[in-house]
PALUM-437258 format. One record per atom (N, C-alpha, C): x, y negated, z; residue number from 1; atom name; residue in one letter. Coordinates in pm, 1 decimal. Example, Ala and Ser with C-alpha at 12.3 -4.5 7.8 and 13.67 -1.06 7.14 Angstrom:
2
(r (1319.0,569.0,780.0),1,N,A)
(r (1230.0,450.0,780.0),1,CA,A)
(r (1320.0,330.0,780.0),1,C,A)
(r (1285.0,225.0,708.0),2,N,S)
(r (1367.0,106.0,714.0),2,CA,S)
(r (1290.0,-3.0,787.0),2,C,S)
END
This chain:
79
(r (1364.5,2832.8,-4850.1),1,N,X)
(r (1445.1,2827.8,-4970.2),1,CA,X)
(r (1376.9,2736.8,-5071.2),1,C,X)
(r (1471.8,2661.2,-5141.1),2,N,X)
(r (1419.8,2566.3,-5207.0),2,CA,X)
(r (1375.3,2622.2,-5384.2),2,C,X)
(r (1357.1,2568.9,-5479.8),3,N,X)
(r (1380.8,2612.8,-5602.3),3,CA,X)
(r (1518.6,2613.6,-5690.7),3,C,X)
(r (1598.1,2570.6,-5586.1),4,N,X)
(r (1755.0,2518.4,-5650.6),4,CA,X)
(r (1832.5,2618.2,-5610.0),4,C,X)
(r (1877.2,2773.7,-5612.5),5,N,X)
(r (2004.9,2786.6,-5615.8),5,CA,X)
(r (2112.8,2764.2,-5555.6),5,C,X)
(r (2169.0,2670.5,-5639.4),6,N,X)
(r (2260.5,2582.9,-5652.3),6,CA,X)
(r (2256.3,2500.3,-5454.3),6,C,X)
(r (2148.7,2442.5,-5495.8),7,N,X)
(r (2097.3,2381.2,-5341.7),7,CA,X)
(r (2127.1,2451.1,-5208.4),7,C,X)
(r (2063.9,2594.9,-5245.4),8,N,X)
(r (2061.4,2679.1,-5158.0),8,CA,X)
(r (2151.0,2713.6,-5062.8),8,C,X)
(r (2233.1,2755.5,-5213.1),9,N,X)
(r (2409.3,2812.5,-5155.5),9,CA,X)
(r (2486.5,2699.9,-5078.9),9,C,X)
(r (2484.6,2585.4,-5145.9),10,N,X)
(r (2561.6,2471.5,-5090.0),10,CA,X)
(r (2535.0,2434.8,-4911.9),10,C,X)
(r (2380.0,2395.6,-4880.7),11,N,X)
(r (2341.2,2422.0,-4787.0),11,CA,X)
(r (2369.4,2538.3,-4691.2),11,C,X)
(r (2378.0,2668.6,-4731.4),12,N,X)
(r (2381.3,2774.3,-4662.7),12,CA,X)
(r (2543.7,2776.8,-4651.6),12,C,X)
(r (2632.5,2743.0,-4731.3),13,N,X)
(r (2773.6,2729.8,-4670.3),13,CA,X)
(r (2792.7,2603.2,-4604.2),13,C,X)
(r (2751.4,2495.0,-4601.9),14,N,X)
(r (2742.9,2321.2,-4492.0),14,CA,X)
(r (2687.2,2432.9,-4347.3),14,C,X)
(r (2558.1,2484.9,-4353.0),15,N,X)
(r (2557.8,2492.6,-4191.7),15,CA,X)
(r (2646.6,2615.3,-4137.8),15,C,X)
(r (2725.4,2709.0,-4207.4),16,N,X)
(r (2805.0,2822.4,-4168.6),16,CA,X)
(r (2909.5,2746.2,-4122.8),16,C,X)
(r (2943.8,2675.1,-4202.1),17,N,X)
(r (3049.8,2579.6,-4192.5),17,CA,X)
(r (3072.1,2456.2,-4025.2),17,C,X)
(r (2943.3,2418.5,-3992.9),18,N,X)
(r (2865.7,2394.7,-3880.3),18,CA,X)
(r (2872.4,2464.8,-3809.0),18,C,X)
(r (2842.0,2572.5,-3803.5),19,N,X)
(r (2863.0,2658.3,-3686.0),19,CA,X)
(r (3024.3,2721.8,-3643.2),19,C,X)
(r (3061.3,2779.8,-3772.7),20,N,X)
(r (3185.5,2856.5,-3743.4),20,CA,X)
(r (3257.6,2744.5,-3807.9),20,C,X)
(r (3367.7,2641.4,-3660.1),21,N,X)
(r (3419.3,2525.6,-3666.0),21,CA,X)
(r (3545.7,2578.8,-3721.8),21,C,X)
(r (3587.5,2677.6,-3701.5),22,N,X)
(r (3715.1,2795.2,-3750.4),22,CA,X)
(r (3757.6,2803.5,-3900.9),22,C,X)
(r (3610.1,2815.4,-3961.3),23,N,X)
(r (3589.2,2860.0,-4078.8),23,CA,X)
(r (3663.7,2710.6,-4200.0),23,C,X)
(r (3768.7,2771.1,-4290.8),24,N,X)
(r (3805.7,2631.0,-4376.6),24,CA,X)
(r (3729.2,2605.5,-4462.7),24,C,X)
(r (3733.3,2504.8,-4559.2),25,N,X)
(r (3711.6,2492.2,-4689.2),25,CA,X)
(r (3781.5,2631.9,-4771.1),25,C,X)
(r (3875.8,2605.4,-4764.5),26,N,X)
(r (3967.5,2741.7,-4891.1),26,CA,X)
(r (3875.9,2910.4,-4813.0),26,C,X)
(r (3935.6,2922.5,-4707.9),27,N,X)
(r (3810.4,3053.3,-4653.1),27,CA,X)
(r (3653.8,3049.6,-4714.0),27,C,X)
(r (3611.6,2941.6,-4741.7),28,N,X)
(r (3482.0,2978.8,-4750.5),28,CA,X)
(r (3453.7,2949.0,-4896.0),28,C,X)
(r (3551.8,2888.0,-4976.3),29,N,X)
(r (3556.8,2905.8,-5148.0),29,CA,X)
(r (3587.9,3035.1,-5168.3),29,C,X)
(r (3686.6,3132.6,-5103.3),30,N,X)
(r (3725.2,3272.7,-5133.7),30,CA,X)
(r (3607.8,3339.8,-5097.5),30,C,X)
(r (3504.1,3307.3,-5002.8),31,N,X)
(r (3443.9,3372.6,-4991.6),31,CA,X)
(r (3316.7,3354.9,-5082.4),31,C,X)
(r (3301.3,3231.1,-5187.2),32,N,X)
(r (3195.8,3199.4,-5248.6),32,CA,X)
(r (3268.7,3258.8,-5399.2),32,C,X)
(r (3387.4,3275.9,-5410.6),33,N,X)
(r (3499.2,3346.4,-5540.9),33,CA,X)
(r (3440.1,3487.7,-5470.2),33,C,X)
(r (3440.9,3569.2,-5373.4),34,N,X)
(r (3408.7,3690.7,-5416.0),34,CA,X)
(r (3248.5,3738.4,-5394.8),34,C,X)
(r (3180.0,3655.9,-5330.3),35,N,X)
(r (3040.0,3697.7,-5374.3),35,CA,X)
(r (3006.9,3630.0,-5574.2),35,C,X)
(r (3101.1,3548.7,-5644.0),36,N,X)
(r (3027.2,3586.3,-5745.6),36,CA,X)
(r (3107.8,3670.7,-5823.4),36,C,X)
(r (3212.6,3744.6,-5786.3),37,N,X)
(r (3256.7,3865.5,-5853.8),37,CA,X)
(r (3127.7,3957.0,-5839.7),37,C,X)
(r (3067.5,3991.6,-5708.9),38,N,X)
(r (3001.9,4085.2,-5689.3),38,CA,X)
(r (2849.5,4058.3,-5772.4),38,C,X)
(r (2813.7,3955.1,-5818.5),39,N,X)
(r (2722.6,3883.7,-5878.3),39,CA,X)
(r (2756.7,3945.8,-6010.3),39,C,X)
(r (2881.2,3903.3,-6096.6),40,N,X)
(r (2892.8,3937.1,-6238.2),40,CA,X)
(r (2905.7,4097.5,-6227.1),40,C,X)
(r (2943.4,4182.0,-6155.1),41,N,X)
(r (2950.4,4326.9,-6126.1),41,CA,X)
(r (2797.3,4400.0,-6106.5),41,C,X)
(r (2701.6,4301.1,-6092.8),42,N,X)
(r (2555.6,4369.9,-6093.7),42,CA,X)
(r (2496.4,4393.0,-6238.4),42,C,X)
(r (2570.5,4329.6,-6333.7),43,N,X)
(r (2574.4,4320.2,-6486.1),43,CA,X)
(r (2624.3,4450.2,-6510.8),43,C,X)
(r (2598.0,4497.2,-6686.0),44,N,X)
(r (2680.5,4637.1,-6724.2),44,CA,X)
(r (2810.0,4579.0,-6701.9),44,C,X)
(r (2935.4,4718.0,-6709.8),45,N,X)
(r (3061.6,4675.2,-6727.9),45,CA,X)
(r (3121.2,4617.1,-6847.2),45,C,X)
(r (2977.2,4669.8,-6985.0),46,N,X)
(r (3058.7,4601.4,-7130.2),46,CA,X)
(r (3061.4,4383.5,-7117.8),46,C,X)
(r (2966.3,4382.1,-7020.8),47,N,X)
(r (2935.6,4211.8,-7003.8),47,CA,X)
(r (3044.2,4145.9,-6910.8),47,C,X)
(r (3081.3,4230.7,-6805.2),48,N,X)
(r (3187.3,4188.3,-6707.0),48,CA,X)
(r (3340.2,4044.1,-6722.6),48,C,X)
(r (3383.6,4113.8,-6891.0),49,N,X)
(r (3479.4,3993.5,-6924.0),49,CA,X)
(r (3427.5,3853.5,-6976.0),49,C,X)
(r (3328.7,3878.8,-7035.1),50,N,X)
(r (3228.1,3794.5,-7093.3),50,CA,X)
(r (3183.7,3686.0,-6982.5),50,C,X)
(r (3119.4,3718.3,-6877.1),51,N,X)
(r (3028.4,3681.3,-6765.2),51,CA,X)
(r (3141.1,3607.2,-6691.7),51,C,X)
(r (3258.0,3644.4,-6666.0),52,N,X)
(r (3347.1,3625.6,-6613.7),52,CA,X)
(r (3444.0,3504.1,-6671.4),52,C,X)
(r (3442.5,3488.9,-6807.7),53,N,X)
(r (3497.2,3405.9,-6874.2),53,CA,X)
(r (3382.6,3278.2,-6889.2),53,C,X)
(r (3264.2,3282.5,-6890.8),54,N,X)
(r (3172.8,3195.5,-6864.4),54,CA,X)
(r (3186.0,3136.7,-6775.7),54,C,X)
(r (3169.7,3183.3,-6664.0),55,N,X)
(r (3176.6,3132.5,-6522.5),55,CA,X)
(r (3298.9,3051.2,-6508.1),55,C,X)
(r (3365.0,3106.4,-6596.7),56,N,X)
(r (3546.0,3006.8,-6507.9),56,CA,X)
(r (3531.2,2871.3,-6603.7),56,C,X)
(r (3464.6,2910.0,-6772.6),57,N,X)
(r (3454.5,2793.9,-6837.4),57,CA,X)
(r (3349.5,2684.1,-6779.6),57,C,X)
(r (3253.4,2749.0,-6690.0),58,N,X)
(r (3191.9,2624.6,-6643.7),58,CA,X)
(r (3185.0,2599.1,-6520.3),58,C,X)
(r (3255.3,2640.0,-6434.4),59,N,X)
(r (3324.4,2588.7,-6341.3),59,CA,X)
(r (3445.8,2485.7,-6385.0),59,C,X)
(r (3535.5,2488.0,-6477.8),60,N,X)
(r (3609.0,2403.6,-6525.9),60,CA,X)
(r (3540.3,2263.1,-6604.2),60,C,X)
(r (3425.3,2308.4,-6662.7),61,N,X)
(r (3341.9,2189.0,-6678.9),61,CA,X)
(r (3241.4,2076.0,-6545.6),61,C,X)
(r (3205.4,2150.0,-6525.3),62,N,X)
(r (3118.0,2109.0,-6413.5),62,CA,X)
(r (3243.7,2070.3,-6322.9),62,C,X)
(r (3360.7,2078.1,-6248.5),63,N,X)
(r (3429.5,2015.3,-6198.4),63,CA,X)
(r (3484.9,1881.4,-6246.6),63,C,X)
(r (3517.3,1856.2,-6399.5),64,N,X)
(r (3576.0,1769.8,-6459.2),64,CA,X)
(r (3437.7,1646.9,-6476.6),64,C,X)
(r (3337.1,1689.5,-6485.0),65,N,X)
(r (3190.5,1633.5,-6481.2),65,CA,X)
(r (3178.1,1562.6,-6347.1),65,C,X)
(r (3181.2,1644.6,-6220.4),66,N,X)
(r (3156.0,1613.4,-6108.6),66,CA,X)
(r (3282.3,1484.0,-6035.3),66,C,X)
(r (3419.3,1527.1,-6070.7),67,N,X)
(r (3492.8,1425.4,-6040.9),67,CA,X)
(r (3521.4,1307.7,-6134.2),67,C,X)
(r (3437.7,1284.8,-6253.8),68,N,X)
(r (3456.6,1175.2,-6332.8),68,CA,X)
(r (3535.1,1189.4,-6381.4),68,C,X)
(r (3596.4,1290.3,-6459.8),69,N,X)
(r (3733.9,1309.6,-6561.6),69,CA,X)
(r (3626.1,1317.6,-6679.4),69,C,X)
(r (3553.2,1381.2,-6690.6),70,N,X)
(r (3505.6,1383.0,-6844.4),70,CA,X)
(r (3327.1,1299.8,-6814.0),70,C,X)
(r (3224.4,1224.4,-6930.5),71,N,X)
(r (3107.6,1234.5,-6885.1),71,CA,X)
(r (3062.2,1310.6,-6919.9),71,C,X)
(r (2941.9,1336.2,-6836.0),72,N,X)
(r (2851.0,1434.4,-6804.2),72,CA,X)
(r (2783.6,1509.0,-6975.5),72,C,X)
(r (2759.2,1609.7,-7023.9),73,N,X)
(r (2633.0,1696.7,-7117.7),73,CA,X)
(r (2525.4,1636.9,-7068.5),73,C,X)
(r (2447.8,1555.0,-7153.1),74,N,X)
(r (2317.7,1524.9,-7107.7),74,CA,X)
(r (2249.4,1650.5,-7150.8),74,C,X)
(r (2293.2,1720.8,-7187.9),75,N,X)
(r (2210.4,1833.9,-7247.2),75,CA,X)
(r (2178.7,1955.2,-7135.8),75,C,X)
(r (2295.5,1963.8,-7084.3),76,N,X)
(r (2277.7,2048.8,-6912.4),76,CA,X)
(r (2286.7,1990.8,-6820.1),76,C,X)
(r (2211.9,1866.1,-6814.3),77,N,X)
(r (2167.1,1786.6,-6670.2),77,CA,X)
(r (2184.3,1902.2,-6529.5),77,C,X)
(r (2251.4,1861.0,-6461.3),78,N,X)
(r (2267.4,1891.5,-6340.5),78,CA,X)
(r (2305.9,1811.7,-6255.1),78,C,X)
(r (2233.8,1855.2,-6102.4),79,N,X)
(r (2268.5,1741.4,-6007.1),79,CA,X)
(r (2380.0,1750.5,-5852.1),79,C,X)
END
């Protein structure tokens, strides 16, 4: 495991993905949508809408970042 996270996960769904030739793209986003439900659910329940509304706001950023619709926050460099 690397120090990245981010790295980690990506990698660890490329070789699942490798192996189980079956397995789609959309199957294995639902399945990366409900391990981080279960992620924001290890939080109290008063944080749950909060945590949850974060996540979708920067997933909506970081997508618009990543496909060149908006430029990048130099301020949250990510790669």
């Amino acid at each position: 495991m690397s120090e990245c996270l981010h790295c980690d996960i990506v990698d660890l769904v490329r070789e699942r993905m490798e192996r189980d030739t079956e397995l789609t793209i959309a199957e294995a986003a639902a399945k990366i949508a409900e391990s981080l439900v279960d992620v924001i659910l290890l939080a109290s329940e008063d944080e749950h809408a909060k945590l949850m509304a974060d996540a979708l706001g920067f997933f909506g950023q970081v997508f618009l970042e990543k496909t060149g619709a908006v430029a990048p926050d130099p301020s949250t460099a990510r790669h």
